[in-house]
C-alpha positions in Angstrom: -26.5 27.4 -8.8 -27.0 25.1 -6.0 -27.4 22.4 -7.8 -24.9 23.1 -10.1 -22.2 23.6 -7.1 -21.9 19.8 -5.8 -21.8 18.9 -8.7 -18.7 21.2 -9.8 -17.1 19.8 -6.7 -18.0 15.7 -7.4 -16.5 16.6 -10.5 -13.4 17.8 -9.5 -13.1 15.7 -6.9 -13.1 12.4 -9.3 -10.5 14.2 -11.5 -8.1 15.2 -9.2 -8.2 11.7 -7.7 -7.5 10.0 -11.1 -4.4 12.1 -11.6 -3.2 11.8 -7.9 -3.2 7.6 -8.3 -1.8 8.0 -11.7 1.0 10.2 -9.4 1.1 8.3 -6.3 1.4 4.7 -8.4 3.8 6.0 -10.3 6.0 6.2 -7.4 5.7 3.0 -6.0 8.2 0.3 -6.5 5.2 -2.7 -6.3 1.8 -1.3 -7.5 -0.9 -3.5 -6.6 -4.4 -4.0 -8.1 -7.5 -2.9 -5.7 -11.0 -5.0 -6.2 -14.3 -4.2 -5.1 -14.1 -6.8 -2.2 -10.7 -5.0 -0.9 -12.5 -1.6 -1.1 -15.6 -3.1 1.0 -13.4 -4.3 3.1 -11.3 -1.4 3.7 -14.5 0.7 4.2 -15.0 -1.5 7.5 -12.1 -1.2 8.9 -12.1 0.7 12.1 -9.2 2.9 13.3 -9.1 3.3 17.2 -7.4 6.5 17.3 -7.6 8.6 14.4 -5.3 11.0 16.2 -2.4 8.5 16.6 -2.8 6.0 14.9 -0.5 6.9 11.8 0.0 2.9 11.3 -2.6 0.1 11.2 -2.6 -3.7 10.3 -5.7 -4.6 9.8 -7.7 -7.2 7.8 -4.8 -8.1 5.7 -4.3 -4.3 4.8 -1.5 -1.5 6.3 -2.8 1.7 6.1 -0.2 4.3 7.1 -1.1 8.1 7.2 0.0 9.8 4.0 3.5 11.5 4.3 3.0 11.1 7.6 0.8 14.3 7.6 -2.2 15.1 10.4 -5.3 15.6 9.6 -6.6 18.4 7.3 -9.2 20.6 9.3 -12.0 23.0 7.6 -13.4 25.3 10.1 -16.9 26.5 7.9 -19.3 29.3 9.0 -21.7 26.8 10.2 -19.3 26.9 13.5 -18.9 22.7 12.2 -15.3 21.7 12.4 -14.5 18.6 10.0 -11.3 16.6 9.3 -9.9 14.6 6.9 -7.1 11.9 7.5 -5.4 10.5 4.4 -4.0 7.1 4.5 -1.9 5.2 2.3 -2.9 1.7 1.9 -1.1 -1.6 1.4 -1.5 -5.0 1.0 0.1 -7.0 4.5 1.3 -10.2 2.4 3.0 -8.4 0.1 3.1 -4.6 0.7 2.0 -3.6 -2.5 0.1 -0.3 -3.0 -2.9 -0.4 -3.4 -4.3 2.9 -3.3 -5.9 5.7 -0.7 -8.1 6.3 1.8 -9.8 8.5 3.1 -11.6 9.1 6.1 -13.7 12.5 6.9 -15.2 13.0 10.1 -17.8 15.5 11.4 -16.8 17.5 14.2 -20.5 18.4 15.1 -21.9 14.4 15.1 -18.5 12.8 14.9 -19.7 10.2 12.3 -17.0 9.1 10.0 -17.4 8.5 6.2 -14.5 6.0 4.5 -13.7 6.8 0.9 -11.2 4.1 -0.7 -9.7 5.7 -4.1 -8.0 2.6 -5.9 -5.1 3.0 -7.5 -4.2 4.0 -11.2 -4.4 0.1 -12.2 -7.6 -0.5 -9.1 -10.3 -2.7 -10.8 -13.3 -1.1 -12.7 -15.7 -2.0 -10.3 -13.7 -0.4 -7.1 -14.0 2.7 -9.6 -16.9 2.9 -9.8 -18.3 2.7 -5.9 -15.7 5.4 -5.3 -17.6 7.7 -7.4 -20.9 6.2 -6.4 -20.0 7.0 -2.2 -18.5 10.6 -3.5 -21.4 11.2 -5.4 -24.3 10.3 -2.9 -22.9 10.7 0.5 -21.8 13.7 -0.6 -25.1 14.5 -1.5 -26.3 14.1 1.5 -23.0 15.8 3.7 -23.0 19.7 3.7 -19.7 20.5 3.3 -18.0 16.9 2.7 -17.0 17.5 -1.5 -15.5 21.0 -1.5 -13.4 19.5 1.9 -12.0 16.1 0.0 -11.6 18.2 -3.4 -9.8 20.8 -1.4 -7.3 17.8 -0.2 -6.8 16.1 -3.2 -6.2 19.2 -5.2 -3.5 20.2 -2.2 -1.4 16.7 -2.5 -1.7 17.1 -6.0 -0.2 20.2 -6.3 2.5 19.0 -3.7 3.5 15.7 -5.7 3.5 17.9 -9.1 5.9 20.5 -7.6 7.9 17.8 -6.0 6.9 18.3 -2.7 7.2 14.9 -1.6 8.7 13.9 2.0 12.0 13.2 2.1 14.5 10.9 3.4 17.9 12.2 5.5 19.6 11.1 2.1 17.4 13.9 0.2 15.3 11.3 -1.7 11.7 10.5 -1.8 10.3 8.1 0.7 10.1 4.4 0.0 7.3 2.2 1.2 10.6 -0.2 2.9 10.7 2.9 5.2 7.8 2.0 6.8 8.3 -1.7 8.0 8.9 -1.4 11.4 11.5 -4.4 12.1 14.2 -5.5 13.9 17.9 -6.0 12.3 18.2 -9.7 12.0 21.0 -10.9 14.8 18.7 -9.0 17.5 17.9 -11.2 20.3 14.5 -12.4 21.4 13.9 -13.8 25.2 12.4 -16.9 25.0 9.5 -18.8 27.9 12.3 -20.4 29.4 14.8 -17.3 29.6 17.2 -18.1 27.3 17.5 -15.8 23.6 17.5 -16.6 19.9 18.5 -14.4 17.0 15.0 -12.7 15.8 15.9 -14.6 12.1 15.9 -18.2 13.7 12.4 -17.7 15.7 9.6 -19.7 14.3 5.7 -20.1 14.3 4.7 -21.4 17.4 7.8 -20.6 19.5 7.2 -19.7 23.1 8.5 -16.2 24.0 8.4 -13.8 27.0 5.7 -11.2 27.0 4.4 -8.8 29.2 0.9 -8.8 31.3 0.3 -4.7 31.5 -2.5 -5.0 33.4 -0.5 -7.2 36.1 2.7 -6.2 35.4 3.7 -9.4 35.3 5.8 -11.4 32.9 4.0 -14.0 31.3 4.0 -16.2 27.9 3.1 -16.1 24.4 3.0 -17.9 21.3 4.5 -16.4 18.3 1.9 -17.0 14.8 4.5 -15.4 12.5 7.5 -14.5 11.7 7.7 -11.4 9.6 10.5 -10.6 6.7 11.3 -7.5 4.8 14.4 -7.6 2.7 15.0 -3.7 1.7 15.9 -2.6 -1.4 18.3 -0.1 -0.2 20.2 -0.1 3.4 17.7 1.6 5.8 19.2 3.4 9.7 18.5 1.6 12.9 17.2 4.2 15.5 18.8 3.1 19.0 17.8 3.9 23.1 20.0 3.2 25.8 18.8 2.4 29.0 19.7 1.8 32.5 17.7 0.3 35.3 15.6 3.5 37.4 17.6 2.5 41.3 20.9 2.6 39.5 20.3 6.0 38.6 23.5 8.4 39.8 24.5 11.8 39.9 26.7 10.9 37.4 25.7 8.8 33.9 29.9 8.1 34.3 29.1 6.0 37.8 26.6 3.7 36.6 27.5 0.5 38.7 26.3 -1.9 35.3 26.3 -0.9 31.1 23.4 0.9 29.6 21.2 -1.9 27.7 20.6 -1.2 23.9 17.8 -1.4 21.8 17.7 -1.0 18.1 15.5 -1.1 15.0 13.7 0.6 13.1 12.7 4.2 14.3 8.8 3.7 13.7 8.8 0.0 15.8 6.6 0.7 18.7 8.0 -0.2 22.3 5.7 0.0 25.8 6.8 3.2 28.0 5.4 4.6 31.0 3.0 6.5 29.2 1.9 3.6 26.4 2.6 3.1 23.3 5.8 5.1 21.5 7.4 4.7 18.5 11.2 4.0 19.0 11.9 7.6 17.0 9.9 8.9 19.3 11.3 7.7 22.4 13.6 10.9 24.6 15.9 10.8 26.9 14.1 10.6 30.5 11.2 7.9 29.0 10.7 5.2 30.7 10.4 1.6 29.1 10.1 -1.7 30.5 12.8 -4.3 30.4 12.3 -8.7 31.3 15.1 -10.6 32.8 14.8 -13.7 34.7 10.9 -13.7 35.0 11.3 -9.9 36.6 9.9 -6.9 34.7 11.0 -3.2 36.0 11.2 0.1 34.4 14.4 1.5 32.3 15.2 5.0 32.1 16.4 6.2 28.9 19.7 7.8 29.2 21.3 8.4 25.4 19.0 8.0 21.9 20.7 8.3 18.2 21.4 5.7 14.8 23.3 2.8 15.7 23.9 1.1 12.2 21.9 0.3 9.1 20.4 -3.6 7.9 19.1 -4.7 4.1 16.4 -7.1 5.8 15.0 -6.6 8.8 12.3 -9.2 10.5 8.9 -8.1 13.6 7.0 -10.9 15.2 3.2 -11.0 15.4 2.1 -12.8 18.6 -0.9 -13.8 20.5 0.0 -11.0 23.3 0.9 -8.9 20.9 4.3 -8.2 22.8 7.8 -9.4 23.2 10.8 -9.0 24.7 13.8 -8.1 22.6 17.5 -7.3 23.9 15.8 -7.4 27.5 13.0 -4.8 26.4 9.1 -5.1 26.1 8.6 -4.3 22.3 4.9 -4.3 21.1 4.2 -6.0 17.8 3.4 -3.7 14.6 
């Protein structure tokens, strides 16, 4: 029986995989094909914190956590906790899907394990060193098979039933979701102070960014300019903000407008207390806003939609920050 149980569990394990890409590609507007070079690759990829980091663009590849879930936790007799964070992944030149993975850790050592499950149309050979690191590192992990067969069976079951996450519309999320951009007319504060449209910026532009370690406004060269034409009309998330020493009694007194920011809910900004999505962003945060070589802090007074865009556009920069509408945005 011992033998025969990790066995029962490698088994079903490899099954309910095969049916959950069959499910998961089915769903997606661009399936890609996985090779055995992407799934090495993906293996190595390192994921600062597992814990927060719900979105990573890495080594050509976006890995964003599956339905936005956490992690799954399995608390055994052995008093060992372990995890397991799901993560959908993507190719960065042209977001197509190209399958899962999966990362367990051990509460007890905290060593991680990586398990990259190609999609339904992954190459052969990217097969086949799935099964192979299921079937001997599981071998050699108490508790790691019944754990990932446990998951897999669970999103299964969800994706059957149609237990997908939504949208606000009532529909099942789309991959365009996920690109956290800027609408296209959004202004970007250049070296030299003065702003361009986010659409007209190009490669090797010279932009404002922000030193956090000096708090000091500095510069940096932009390396890309990033498109994603949507295939429906996606909601631009907004803050408003006001400098912190204009600050009154009443939000009817402010001496100047409250600035706005807008895009996409999951583009991350710089606040007081580091890195927030712009969803995330409340009323009371503190961000950071550039004008005229000056940085200070911006309280948020009023968050909420503001409109909706069919492309949106992000830079990527050597600072990997940038000012838009007057605000420290970080790239993606």
């Amino acid at each position: 029986m011992k033998r025969t149980l990790p066995y029962f569990f490698f088994l079903a394990a490899a099954l309910m995989t095969s049916f959950f890409a069959q499910r998961v590609m089915a769903q997606a507007a661009t399936p890609g094909t996985l090779t055995a070079e992407q799934a090495t690759a993906l293996k190595a990829l390192k994921i600062n914190n597992l814990e927060k980091d719900t979105y990573v663009k890495s080594g050509g590849f976006i890995l964003e956590r599956y339905e936005d879930r956490p992690a799954y936790v399995f608390n055994y007799s052995d008093g060992i906790k372990r995890k397991i964070y799901l993560y959908k992944v993507y190719s960065a030149g042209d977001t197509k899907d190209l399958g899962l993975l999966a990362i367990y850790q051990n509460g007890k050592t905290n060593e991680l394990k990586s398990f990259v499950m190609p999609g339904a149309s992954g190459e052969p050979k990217a097969w086949d060193a799935y099964l192979d690191d299921m079937k001997y590192i599981g071998e050699k992990e108490p508790g790691l098979m019944p754990a990932l067969a446990f998951v897999l069976s669970r999103e299964m079951a969800n994706l059957m039933s149609g237990g997908a996450a939504k949208t606000e519309e009532g529909g099942a999320k789309k991959k365009e979701e996920y690109n956290f951009c800027f609408g296209p007319q959004s202004l970007v504060t250049l070296a030299d102070g003065t702003q361009k449209a986010i659409v007209d910026v190009r490669e090797g532009d010279l932009v404002m960014s922000y030193e956090a370690a000096t708090k000091t406004v500095v510069t940096t060269r932009v390396t890309g300019l990033n498109t994603h034409p949507m295939a429906t009309e996606i909601t631009l998330a907004g803050i408003w903000t006001v400098p912190t020493n204009e600050l009154t009694a009443s939000m009817a007194l402010l001496p100047s407008p409250a600035q706005l920011l807008e895009a996409t809910a999951n583009h991350p900004v710089l606040t007081d207390t580091g890195r927030k999505t712009l969803g995330d962003v409340a009323v009371g945060d503190l961000v950071y806003r550039c004008e005229n070589g000056v940085t200070y802090p911006a309280r948020v007074i009023r968050t909420g939609s503001t409109g909706r865009a069919t492309t949106v556009y992000s830079l990527s920069t050597e600072k990997g920050n940038y000012v838009v509408a007057g605000t420290v945005v970080l790239d993606k």
